[in-house]
N, C-alpha and C positions, 0 to 999 in steps of 0.2 A: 422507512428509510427513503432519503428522497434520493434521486438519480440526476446525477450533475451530467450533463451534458456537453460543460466548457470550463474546463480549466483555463487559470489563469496564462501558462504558456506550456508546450512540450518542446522541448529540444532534444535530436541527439545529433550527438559531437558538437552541440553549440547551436546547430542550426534549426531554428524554428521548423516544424512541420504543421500539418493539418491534423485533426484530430481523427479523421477518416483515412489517415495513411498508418495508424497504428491499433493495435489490437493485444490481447492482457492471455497468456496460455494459463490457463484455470487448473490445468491438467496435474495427473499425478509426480508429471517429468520436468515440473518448474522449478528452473536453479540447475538441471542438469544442460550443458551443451556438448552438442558432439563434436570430433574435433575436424570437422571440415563446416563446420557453422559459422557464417560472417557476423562479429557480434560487434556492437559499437553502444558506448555510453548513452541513458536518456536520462533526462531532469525532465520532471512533469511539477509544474506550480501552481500554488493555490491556496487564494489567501485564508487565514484561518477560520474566517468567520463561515466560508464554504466548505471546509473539512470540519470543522465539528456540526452543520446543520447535514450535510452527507452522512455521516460516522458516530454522530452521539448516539440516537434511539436504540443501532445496533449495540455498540459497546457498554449500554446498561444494562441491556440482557443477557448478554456476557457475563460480566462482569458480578451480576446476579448467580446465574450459574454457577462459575466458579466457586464465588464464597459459599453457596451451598457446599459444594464436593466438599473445598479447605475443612469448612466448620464438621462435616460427614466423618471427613475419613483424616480431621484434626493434620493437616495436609498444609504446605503453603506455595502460592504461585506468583508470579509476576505481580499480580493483583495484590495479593498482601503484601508483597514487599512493598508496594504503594500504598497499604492501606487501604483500598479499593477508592482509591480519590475519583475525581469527576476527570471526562476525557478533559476539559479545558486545562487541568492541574496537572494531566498525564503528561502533556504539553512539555512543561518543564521539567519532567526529569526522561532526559533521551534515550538512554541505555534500556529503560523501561517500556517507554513507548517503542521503540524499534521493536525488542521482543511483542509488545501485544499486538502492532500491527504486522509483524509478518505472519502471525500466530494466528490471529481470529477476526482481521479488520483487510489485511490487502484486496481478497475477495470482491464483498460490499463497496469497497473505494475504487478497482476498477471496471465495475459492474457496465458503465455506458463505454466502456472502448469496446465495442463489438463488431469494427468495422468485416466487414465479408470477404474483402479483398485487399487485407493491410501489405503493407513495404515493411513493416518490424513489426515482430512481437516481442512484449516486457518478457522477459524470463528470467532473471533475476533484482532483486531491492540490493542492494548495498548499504544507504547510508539514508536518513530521516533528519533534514537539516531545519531548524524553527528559529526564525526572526522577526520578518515583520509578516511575513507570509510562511509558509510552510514549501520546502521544496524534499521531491521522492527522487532517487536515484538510484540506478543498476545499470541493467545490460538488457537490450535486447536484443534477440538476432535476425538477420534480413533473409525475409522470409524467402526467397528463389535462392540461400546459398544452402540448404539440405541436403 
């Protein structure tokens, strides 16, 4: 798996930031916020040819797996309902890619936000938008309103 360092841009509420002013909760509490947590939109982008050289190696081992279990226990997942197509072909069908990257891929993609001393963390995906580049979208919350 390789480890991108530089997305193409992060914003949240619109406005550009540095990549060392954010940071990814891995934790078992992501997608939860409490209600005194400041949360504000991010878009993090990045053109496709850097998300499938990020995310392909992983997502074949995947996706290997799975069809084991499906084929095991005669089973069907996200994966079969695509067929178990190639991440570039996952691409095109959203409803499907949303499920397998919040499932077994957001991890591995934001593996280099590890900043020590972030102003936001991602804590939730909302939305998986693909055009000419790939754009990721949620929530994350600022991290001294806890």
């Amino acid at each position: 798996m390789s480890i991108l360092t530089n997305f193409k841009s992060i914003l949240i509420d619109n406005i550009s930031i540095n990549q060392d002013d954010i940071a990814y909760n891995d934790g078992l509490n992501f997608g939860r916020f409490t209600t005194s947590s400041e949360t504000k939109d991010f878009t993090i982008e990045i053109t496709k040819a850097a998300f499938l050289l990020k995310l392909n190696d992983i997502y074949d081992v995947v996706k290997s797996e799975i069809k084991i279990d499906d084929d095991m226990y005669n089973d069907t997942s996200e994966f079969s309902k695509v067929n178990y197509c190639s991440l570039e072909e996952l691409l095109t069908k959203p409803t499907s890619l949303f499920e397998i990257f919040t499932t077994y891929l957001q991890d591995p993609f934001f593996v280099s936000l590890t900043s020590k001393n972030p102003t936001f963390v991602i804590n939730s995906i909302s939305k998986i938008i693909v055009a000419n580049d790939i754009k990721i979208q949620g929530k994350v919350f600022v991290k001294n309103s806890f």
